[in-house]
N, C-alpha and C positions, 0 to 999 in steps of 0.2 A: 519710482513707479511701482515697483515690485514688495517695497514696504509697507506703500499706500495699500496696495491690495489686498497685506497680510492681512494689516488693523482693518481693515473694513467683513474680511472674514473672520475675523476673532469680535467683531462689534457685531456682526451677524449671528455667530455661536454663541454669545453672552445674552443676546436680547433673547431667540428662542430658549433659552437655558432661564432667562429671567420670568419668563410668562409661562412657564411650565411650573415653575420650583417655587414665584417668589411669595406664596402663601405658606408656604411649608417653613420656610427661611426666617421667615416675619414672626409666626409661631414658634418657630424655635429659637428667637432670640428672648420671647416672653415665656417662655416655659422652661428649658433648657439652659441652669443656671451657670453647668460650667463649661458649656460652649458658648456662654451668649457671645466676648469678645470675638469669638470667630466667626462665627454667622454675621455676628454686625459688619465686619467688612465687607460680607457679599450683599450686604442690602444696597437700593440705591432708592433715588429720592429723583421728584418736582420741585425744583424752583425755581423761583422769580425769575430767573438769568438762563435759567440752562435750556431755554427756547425749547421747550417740551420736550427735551431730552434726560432722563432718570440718569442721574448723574452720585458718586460714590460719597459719602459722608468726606470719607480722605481730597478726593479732589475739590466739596466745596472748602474744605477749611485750606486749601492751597490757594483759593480765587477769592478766600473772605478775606476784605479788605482789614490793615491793620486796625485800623479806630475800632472796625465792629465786634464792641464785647459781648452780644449774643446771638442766637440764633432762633428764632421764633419759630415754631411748625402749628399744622392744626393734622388733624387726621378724618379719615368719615370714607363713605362708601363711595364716592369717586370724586373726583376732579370738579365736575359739572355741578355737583350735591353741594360741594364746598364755596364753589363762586356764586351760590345764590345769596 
């Protein structure tokens, strides 16, 4: 019970940390050549599966099934822009 509680206060500290920082982070993985590999692990993502959860590049390649050799994205100014 008391580990459930931590993760959920460390998934609380990472989402406000995510919605403050993650334009700055995104930028600096396109601009900032020799931090890019490190900023890219703090980026996270929308997909298909992660039930509207921004989920870590590292955790989908641990839930991409073996068969799937790639990984398709789009980009744009939100979510809703993109499902039209």
């Amino acid at each position: 019970k008391e580990e459930k509680k931590e993760k959920s206060g460390e998934e609380a500290t990472w989402t406000k940390f995510w919605k403050e920082f993650n334009k700055n982070l995104k930028m600096g993985c396109y601009e900032d050549d020799s931090n890019r590999s490190k900023l890219s692990k703090l980026l996270r993502y929308l997909t298909t599966k992660s039930e509207g959860k921004e989920i870590s590049l590292d955790k989908y390649l641990d839930r991409m099934q073996e068969s799937q050799e790639s990984i398709y994205y789009m980009s744009g100014d939100s979510v809703e822009v993109m499902q039209k």
